[in-house]
C-alpha positions in Angstrom: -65.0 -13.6 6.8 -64.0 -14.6 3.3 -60.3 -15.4 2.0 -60.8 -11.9 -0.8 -62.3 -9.9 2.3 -59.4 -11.1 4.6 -56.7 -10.5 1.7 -58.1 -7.0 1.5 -58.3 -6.6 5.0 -54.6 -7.2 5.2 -53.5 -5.3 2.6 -55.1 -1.7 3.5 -53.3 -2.8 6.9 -49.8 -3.2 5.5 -50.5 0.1 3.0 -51.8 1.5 6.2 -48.6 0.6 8.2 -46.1 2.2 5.5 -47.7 5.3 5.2 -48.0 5.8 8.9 -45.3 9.0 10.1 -41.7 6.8 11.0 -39.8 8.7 13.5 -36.8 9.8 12.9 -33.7 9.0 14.4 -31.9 11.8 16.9 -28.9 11.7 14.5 -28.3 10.9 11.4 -25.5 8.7 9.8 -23.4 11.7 8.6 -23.6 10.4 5.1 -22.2 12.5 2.9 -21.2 15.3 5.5 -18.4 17.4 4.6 -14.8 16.4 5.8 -12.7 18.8 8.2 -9.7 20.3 6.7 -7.0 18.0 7.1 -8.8 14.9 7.5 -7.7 13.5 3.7 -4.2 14.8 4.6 -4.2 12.6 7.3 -5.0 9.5 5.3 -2.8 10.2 2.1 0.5 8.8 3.2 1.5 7.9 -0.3 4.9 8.7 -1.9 5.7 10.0 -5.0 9.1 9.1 -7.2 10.6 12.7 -6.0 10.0 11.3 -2.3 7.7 14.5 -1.4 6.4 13.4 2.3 8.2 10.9 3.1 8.5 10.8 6.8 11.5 11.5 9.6 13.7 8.5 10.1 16.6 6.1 9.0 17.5 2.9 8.7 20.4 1.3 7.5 21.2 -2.1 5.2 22.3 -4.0 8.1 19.0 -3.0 10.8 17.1 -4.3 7.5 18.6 -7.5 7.8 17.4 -7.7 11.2 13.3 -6.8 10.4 13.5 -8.4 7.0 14.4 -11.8 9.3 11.7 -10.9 11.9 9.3 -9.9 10.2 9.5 -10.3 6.2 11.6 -14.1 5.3 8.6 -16.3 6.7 6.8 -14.9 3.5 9.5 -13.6 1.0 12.0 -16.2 2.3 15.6 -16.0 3.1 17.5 -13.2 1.6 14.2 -12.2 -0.7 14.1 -15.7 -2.9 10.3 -15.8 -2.5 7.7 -18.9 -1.0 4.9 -18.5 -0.7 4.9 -14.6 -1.1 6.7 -13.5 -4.3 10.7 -13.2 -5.2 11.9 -9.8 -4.6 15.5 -10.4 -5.7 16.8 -11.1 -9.4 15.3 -11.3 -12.5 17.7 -8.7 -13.9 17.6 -9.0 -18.2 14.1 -10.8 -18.1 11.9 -8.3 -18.9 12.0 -8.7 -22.6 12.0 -12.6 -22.6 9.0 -15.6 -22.5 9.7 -15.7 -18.8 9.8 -12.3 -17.1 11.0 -12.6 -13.4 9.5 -9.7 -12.3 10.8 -8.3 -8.7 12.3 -5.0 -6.9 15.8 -5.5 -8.7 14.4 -5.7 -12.3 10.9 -4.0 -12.5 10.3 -1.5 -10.4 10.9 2.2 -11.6 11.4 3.6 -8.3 13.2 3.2 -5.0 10.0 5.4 -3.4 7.8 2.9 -4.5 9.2 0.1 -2.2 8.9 2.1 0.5 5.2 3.2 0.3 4.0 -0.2 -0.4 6.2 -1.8 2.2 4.7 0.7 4.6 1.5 0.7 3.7 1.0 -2.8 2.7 3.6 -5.1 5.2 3.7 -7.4 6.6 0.4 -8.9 4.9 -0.8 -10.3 8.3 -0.3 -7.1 10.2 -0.2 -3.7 7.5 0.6 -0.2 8.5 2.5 -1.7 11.6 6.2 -0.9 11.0 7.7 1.9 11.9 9.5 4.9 9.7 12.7 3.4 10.7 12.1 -0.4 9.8 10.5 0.4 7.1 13.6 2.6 5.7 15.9 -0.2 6.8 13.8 -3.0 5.3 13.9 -0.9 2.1 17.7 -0.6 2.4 18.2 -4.2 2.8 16.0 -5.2 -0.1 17.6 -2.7 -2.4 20.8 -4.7 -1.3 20.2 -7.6 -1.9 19.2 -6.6 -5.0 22.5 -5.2 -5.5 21.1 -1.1 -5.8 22.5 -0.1 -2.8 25.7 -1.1 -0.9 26.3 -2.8 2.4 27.1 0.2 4.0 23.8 2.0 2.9 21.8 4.1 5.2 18.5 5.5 3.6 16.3 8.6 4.9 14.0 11.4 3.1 16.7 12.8 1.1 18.6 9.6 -0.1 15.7 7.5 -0.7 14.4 9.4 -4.0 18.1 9.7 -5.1 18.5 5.8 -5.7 18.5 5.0 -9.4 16.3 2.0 -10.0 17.6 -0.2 -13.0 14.2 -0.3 -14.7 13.7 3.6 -14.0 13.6 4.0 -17.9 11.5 1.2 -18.4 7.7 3.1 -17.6 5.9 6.0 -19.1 6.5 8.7 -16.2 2.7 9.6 -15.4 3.8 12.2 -12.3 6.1 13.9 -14.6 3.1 14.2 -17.3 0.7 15.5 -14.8 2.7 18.7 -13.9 3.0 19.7 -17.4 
């Protein structure tokens, strides 16, 4: 047989191999299928600034010392003064200048916002693994040492939202925007 009679010879094979009936698998990936009620619910555990859904639980300055040691100073180190992870403490009147030092104390807007992205997002190595309570107290202890809360501070649901941030003023307020 010739090379062009062999090249034709495999190619009605291969066009006759694609259009051959594929069966079809018993179930299909669910691609697209429709969600059950409550199953985004279950997944949004973000925080607004009014605190809307924050969760049960306490924790207090001094029980933050405790997890921030554990589980928070081999990245932020000691007392929030940063290496290798960022600083989280000062930085207070840099915002305007060359050199902005940019942490929890002097940029963020709101206390609600520490809490969701320590809960969500720490420790790096092992996210979504703290509990309500560490994750208030870590909170507490950060807003501390940034010198927001005092020693004594015990945050929940409804003191959380009510801690003014010293930067509050310093974003445009897109939640507020929305409900108008």
């Amino acid at each position: 047989m010739s090379m062009l009679k062999r090249a034709g010879l495999a190619a009605v094979l291969a066009l006759g191999a694609c259009a051959a009936p594929r069966e079809q698998p018993a179930e299909s990936p669910r691609l697209g299928a429709p969600l059950q009620p409550g199953a985004v619910a279950a997944w949004d555990i973000s925080i607004p600034p009014s605190g809307a859904g924050l969760p049960s639980g306490s924790g207090s300055v001094k029980q933050g010392a405790l997890v921030y040691e554990q589980k928070c100073a081999a990245c932020h180190g000691v007392g929030g003064t940063g290496k290798p992870a960022d600083v989280l403490v000062g930085g207070r009147g840099t915002l305007a200048s060359k050199a902005p030092v940019r942490t929890v104390g002097s940029y963020w807007p709101y206390a609600t916002t520490l809490f969701d992205y320590v809960r969500r997002a720490m420790p790096i190595t092992n996210p979504l693994s703290l509990t309500n309570d560490e994750v208030y107290a870590v909170t507490a202890y950060v807003l501390n040492l940034n010198g927001i809360v005092d020693a004594d501070a015990t945050l929940d649901a409804q003191a959380l939202p009510k801690v003014s941030m010293p930067n509050r003023d310093g974003f445009i307020d897109e939640w507020a925007r929305a409900k108008r």
